[in-house]
N, C-alpha and C positions, 0 to 999 in steps of 0.2 A: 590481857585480852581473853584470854582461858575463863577467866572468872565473869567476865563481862556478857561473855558468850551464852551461859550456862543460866547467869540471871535472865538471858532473855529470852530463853527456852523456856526456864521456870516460868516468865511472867504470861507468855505465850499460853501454854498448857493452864493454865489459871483461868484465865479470860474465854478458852474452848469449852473448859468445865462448867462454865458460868452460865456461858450462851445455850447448853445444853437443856438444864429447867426451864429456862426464859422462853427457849424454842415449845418445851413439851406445855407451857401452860398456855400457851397465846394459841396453840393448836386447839388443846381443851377447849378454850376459852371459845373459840369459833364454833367448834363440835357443837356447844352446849346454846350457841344464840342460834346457831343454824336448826338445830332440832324444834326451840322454843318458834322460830319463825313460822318453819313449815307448819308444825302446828295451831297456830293461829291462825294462818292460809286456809285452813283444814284439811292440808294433804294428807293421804294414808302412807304411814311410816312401815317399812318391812312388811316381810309375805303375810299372809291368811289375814289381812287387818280387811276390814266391810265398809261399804260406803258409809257417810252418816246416817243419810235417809232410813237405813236397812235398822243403826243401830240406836236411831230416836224412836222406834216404832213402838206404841203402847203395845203390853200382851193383850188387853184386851178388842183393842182393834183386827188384832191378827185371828185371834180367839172367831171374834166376828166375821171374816173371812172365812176362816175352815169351817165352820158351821154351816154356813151358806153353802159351802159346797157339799161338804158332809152332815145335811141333817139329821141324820141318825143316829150320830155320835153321839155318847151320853155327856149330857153338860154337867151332872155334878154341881147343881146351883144353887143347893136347896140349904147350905149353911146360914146362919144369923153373926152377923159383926157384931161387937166386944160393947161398941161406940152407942152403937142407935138401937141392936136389940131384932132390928128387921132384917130380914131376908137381903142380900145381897147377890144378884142375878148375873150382873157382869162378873162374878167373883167363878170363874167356870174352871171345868177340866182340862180345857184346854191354857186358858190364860195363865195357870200355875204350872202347868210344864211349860210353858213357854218362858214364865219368870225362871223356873227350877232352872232350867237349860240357859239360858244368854245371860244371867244376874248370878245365881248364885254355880251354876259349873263355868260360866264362861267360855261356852263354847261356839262356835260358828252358827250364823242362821242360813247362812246359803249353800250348804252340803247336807246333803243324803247322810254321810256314813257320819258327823255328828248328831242327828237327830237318831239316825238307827243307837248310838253308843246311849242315847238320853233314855228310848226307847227300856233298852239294854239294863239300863239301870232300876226302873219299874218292874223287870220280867226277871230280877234277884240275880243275873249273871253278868252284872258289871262291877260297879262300884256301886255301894251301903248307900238309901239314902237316909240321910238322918233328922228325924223329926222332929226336935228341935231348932232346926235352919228351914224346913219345909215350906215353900211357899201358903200365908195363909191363918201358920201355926198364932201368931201373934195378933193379929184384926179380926178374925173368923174365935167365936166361943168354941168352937170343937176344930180340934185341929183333922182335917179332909185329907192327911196322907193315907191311910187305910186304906181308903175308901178309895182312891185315886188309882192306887196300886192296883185293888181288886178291879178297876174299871177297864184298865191299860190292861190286865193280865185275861181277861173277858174276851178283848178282841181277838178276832184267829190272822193270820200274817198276812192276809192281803188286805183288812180292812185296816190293821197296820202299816201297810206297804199306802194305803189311802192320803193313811195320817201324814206320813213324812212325805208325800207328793204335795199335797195342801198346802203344810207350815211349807216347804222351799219355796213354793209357786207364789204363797201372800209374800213374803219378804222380797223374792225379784220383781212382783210387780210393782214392789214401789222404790226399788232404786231408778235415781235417775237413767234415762236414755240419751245416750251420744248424739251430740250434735248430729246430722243427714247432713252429707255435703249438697248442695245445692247444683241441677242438672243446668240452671244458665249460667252460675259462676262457672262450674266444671266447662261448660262448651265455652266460656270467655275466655279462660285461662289456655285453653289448648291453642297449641301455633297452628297459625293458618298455612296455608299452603301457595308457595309463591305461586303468582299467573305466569304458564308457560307461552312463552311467545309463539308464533305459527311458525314450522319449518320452512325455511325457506331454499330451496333448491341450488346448491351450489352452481355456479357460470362454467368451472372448471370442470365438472363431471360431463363425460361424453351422454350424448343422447343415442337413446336406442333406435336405431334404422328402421325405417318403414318401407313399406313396397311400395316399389316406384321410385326412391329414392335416387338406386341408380340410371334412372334416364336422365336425370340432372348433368350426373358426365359426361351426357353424349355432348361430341362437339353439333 
């Protein structure tokens, strides 16, 4: 009975070991179709992640935006591509810090303090940037970091402080806007308020005495 008992603790303890993988891979296994779902959905997964819209945006769209606002700003346009030989106009100061920054550091378009840290990096008290990876360096005959540097390093901090109000402001204009809930659904959905009946004067409540009243008593 001893021996009996023992094999089917053993067989037991086996069969718990077993279920233990089988448990950890089918969890996996969820984890990994659930992450692929959302992301097909197009949900944003975990903190600091950006709408799509923000993160489909051309640099040179955006480029075109802060120019508009900031025409003063120096465009930096005046390079010739590798390809054609000609002048390339859209190819600006601005459009290559904006690739530098979201493509090649991978940083946030909708905060200040990463555009300040991008800023940061052109004014030699961040991180190196390296010109070889430099927006530019490869399509453009003369590689435009030098030049870039000395343009970002030109401006004094408030037509900086310009800069980084500009790039946030074109990126939040084009993330989508939240549905507005709707002022007749809002007043349909609210409860009405039942109809209160008219009071009506209890029979049992005495009435308050008038004069004259009591000549009524007189025999």
């Amino acid at each position: 009975m001893l021996w009996k008992a023992l094999r089917k603790h053993q067989s037991m303890q086996r069969a718990k070991s077993m279920r233990r993988p089988v448990l950890a891979i089918v969890v996996g296994l969820v984890l990994v179709l659930g992450v692929g779902y959302l992301k097909q959905r197009g949900i944003a997964i975990g903190f600091g992640s950006q709408p799509v819209a923000a993160q489909t945006m051309r640099p040179e769209s955006v480029a075109a935006t802060v120019y508009q606002r900031l025409p003063n700003l120096p465009k930096e346009n005046q390079y010739l591509r590798r390809d054609t030989g000609k002048v390339d106009e859209q190819n600006t100061l601005v459009a290559r810090l904006v690739r530098y920054h979201q493509d090649l550091k991978k940083r946030q378009t909708n905060f200040r303090l990463d555009w300040k840290l991008t800023l940061a990096d052109y004014l030699g008290v961040n991180e190196p940037i390296k010109p070889d990876r430099y927006p530019g360096q490869s399509s453009l005959k003369t590689n435009p970091m030098e030049n870039d540097v000395k343009a970002i390093r030109h401006l004094n901090r408030r037509q900086r402080d310009e800069l980084v109000d500009a790039l946030v402001s074109a990126y939040k204009a084009n993330e989508p806007n939240p549905p507005t809930p709707n002022a007749n659904q809002n007043s349909n959905s609210l409860p009405k308020p039942a109809p209160q009946s008219p009071s009506v004067p209890s029979s049992s409540s005495p009435s308050m005495s008038k004069p004259g009243d009591s000549q009524l008593l007189q025999p």
